[in-house]
C-alpha positions, 0 to 999 in steps of 0.5 A: 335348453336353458343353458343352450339360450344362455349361449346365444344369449351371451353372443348377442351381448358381445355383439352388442357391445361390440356394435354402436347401439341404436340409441347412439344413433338416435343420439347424434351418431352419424358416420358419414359427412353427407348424409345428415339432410339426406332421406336415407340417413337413418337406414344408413345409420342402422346399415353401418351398425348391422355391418352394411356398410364401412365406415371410418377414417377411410370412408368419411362420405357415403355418397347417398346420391351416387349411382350403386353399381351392380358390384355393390349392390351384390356385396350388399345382398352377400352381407344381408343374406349372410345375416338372414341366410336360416330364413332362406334354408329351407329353399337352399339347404345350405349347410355351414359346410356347403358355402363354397363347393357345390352340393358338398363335393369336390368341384367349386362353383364358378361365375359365368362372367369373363370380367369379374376378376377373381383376385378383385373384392367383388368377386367373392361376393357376386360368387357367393350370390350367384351360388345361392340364385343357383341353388334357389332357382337352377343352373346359371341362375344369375344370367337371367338378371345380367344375361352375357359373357359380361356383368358389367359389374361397374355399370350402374345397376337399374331398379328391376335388377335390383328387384330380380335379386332381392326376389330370393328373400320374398315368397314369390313363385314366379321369376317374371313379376319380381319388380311388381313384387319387390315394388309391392312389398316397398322396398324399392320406389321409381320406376323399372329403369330408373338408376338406384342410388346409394342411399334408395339401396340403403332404405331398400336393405333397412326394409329387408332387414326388418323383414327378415327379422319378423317371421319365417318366409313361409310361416306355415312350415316346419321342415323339421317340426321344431317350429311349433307351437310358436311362442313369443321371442323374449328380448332380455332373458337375463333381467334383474327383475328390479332397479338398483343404484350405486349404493346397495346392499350387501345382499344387493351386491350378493344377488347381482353378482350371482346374476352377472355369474349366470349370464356370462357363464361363470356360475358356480355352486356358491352362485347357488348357495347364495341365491338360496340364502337370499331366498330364505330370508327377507330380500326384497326381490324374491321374483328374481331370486326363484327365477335363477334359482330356477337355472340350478343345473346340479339340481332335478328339473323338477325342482328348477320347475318349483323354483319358476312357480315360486317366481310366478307366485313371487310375482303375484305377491307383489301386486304390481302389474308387469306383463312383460315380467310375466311374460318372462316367467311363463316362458321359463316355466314353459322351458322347463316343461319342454324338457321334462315332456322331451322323457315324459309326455304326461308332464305336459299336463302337470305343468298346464294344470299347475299355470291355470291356477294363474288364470284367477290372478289376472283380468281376462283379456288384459296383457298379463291375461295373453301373456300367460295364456300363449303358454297355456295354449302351447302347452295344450298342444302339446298335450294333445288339446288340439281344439282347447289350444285354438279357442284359446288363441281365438281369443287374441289372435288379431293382435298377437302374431304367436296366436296367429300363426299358431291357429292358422297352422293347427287350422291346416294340419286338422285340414280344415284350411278352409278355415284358416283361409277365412281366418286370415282373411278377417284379419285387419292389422294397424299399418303400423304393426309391421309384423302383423301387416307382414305376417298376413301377407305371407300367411295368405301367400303360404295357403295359396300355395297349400292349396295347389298341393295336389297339383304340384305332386301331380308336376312332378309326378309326371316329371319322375314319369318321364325319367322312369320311362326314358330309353337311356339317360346319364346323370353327374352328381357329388354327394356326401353319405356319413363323411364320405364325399363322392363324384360319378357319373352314372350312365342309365340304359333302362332299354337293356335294365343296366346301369354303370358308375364311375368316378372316385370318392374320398373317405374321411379317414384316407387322404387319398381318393378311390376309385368308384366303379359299379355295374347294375344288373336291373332285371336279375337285381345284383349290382358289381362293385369294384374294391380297389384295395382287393383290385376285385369284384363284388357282388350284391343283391339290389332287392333289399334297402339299407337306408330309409331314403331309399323307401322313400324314393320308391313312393310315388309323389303323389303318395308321398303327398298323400300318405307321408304328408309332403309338402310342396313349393313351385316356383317359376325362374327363367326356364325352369319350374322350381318344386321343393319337398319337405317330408315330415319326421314324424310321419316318416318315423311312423310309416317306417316303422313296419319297414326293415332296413339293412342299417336297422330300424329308423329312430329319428328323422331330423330333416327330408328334403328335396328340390327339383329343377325341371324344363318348363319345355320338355318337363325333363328332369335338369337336376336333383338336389336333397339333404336327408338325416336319418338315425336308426335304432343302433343310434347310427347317425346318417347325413346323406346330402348331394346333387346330380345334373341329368342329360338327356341327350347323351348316348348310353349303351350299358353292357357288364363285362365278362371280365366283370362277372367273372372276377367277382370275388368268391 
């Protein structure tokens, strides 16, 4: 874990360094001739250091009063989207690999507008925005903002266009109240026809970006059930925990080189060796010295686990108050907590005890008080103390968003939501504390929806009701299982209980595709595949499942909310309801466990996800998307992800052949 964050860490430094600080603006950096009297002149600035925005020898003005054009507005929300792309994951299910194709497959997506040049530079990102409106709210998505054969990408863009677009970053359920909503959450002042300018984009992306950076669109979920307990995120986890002039000490120099070492990843054994030296004897800065020593990979976790308290304790020695410093320390010492509960849950309740002997140390209710108790309180839960944890964050929860959320969150999974609701309500932030002010307008937003779970499983229930009970139907669908990519089209004739595939799929280690044909015998349960390589037919039963999302499938919605703890999203766009699942992990690991798969018992599920698009007018089924990862016991590792469209109106008539049954492989 903790060399996973010196990863990170050490990008963001070279980002840094990279990038002109916010200081330099504040400092008299200004990259445009025109902007130094204008309102939007620091959003400006701040949008040039985030990559906004060019700027240069090429670009000496920016033009704040100048009309945006659809064109650019869109490559600014391509830029904004790439950078806060993990906050819209869980509604897109976007991987790193699926930017481009369209469910992961073969096919590439296209813009429905005949004047957007491909070979122009906006093309890529109205593209890439239109794929991303697509997969949040269905088919086409972006012709309900700019309806026609034609964008019109250099017409100026209005302040309601704009809202329609910037509506994939907020919580909002219904694609008809985007203006009120953008409106509401300030981004964007005037009125609905009102032409926006250059610079009102410009305040409108610095406002976005703060957003993005404060907390998850739906705070409450956690998709993979790595999100919680939450604690605080530490802004500088490679301090020298003391200041240091140009004239310094051997073992001044000795301990700053060791620290630099850590940081960038060219610690060696004599890092450690020196660090210990210095430990040993009478150097002044014994917090730093433990904290690093506390990063020793060549020794046990419990020992790095000894090297955080002594930092703590070092603390302490000093008797000089600095909650952020301790702050740090806790988290260090929570980390390691981390990994020694990741092989044995009962550590967690060592650690706790042994940072409650800090509690004495600190005066209750000041910040070095909250910043050992977030800890202590996520420890607790981790530990099981469901009730100790939440008195604990009762106690500063109005002013510290970790608090918040945690007890919000821990209030609905005991189900007393209820409770959270009022919780929430109670709650008065200081407009100035932003992410507090954020944080309680999402939270109040993600229980409203918590409480139409019933209802939403309900909705779709019916819908899949609709697709079990229609005579025929076809489905078109790509899809990727474990590195094999595959297209078909799938013709479903449930009057006779037959089915047939075709299509062709691509295997990692080929360069060729092959050719995919199968027929399906509901009633006697026997499925024929063709194996191209033999040129001849294969038989197998249906009555057994290989994999978990299979199970899975075969739980009603209602079920799987009420006894695989779904949970559900809806949202309205156009002419389509919107409804995404998540299915917890763990819950599944633990139902599956009476359930045998041909793949073998299920370990670990990492993720479960699926999203559906439904008419609003028919409530038929348009299209399934779902990303599942699966690990069984042998350790094999399944990623299973794809799209299918579903057409209704297709004729399908599905018999098996003679040839079929009869050229089954003996």
């Amino acid at each position: 874990m903790q060399k996973l964050i010196r990863t990170l860490t050490c990008g963001l430094l070279v980002a840094t360094l990279v990038t002109p600080g916010f200081a330099s603006a504040a400092g008299g950096f200004m990259p445009y001739g025109d902007i130094s009297k204008h309102f939007a002149r620091d959003s400006i600035i701040r949008g040039v250091q985030a990559g906004l925005f060019a700027a240069g020898p090429n670009a000496p003005l920016f033009y704040p009063k100048r009309d945006m054009t659809r064109a650019e507005f869109l490559a600014l929300i391509d830029r904004l989207y790439y950078g806060g792309q993990y906050q819209l994951y869980p509604l897109t299910f976007f991987s790193e690999h699926s930017e481009w194709t369209s469910a992961e497959g073969f096919d590439k997506p296209y813009l429905p507008y005949k004047d957007v040049d491909r070979l122009t530079w906006m093309y890529n990102p109205i593209l890439r925005i239109s794929y991303v409106m697509d997969r949040l709210y269905g088919p086409n998505a972006i012709q309900r903002v700019f309806p026609g054969e034609k964008m019109l990408p250099n017409q100026p863009i209005t302040q309601e266009e704009a809202a329609k677009i910037l509506q994939m970053f907020v919580m909002s359920n219904d694609g008809q109240h985007a203006w009120e909503d953008i409106k509401e959450w300030g981004w964007l002042e005037g009125e609905r026809t009102d032409r926006l300018k250059r610079g009102e984009a410009a305040v409108a992306a610095d406002r976005l970006m703060t957003y993005l950076v404060q907390d998850s669109i739906m705070p409450l979920l956690d998709y993979d059930g790595q999100k919680f307990p939450m604690v605080p995120e530490i802004q500088e986890i490679f301090p020298l925990f003391a200041g240091y002039t140009k004239l310094r000490t051997a073992d001044e120099d000795k301990y700053i080189n060791a620290v630099e070492a850590i940081r960038d990843h060219e610690d060696t054994d004599e890092t450690f060796v020196d660090l210990r030296k210095l430990a040993s004897n009478s150097f002044s800065n014994q917090v730093g010295t433990h904290f690093y020593l506390s990063w020793d990979p060549s020794t046990t976790l419990d020992d790095n686990l000894d090297e955080a308290f002594k930092a703590i304790d070092a603390y302490f020695a000093d008797k000089i108050i600095l909650p952020d410093t301790l702050q740090l320390l806790g988290a260090n010492v929570y980390d390691i907590a981390l990994q020694l509960g990741g092989k044995d849950q009962r550590q967690y309740k060592k650690v706790l005890d042994r940072l409650r002997a800090y509690e004495t140390k600190v005066k209750p209710d000041s910040k070095e008080w909250e910043a050992i108790s977030i800890y202590m309180a996520a420890l607790e839960i981790k530990d099981g103390q469901i009730e100790t944890a939440l008195e604990q964050y009762r106690l500063f929860h109005t002013f510290e968003a970790e608090a918040l959320l945690n007890t919000t969150y821990y209030l609905v999974q005991e189900g007393r939501i209820q409770e959270a609701e009022q919780l929430v309500a109670n709650q008065k932030p200081k407009a100035s504390d932003i992410r507090m002010v954020q944080l309680v307008r999402l939270l109040k937003q993600d229980i409203e929806s918590l409480k139409q779970q019933s209802k939403i499983a309900t909705d779709l229930a019916f819908t899949l009701r609709r697709l079990d009970n229609s005579d025929s139907y076809q489905v078109k669908g790509e899809a990727v299982l474990s590195g094999f990519t595959f297209k078909y089209t799938q013709d479903i004739d449930q009057r006779n209980n037959t089915s047939r595939v075709s299509g062709f799929y691509q295997s990692p280690q080929k360069l060729v595709s092959d050719k995919l044909e199968t027929y399906t015998d509901g009633k006697e349960q026997i499925q024929y595949s063709y194996d191209s390589s033999r040129e001849s037919w294969d038989k197998y039963k249906t009555n057994s499942l290989d994999f978990l999302h299979e199970w899975v499938a075969k739980q009603s919605a209602k079920d799987r909310q009420k006894n695989l703890q779904a949970r559900y999203y809806k949202q309205t766009f156009g002419n389509y309801d919107i409804i995404t699942e998540w299915i917890p992990g763990q819950v599944l690991e633990e139902k599956a466990k009476q359930v045998s798969f041909g793949r073998g018992k299920i370990k670990n599920v990492p993720l479960f996800m699926n999203k559906y698009y439904i008419d609003r007018d028919t409530d038929k089924l348009v299209s399934h998307i779902w990303r599942y990862e699966e690990i069984y016991d042998s350790d094999e590792y399944v990623a299973y992800s794809g799209t299918e469209n579903f057409d209704f109106k297709t004729t399908v008539k599905v018999s098996i052949p003679d040839e079929v049954r009869k050229g089954v492989t003996p």
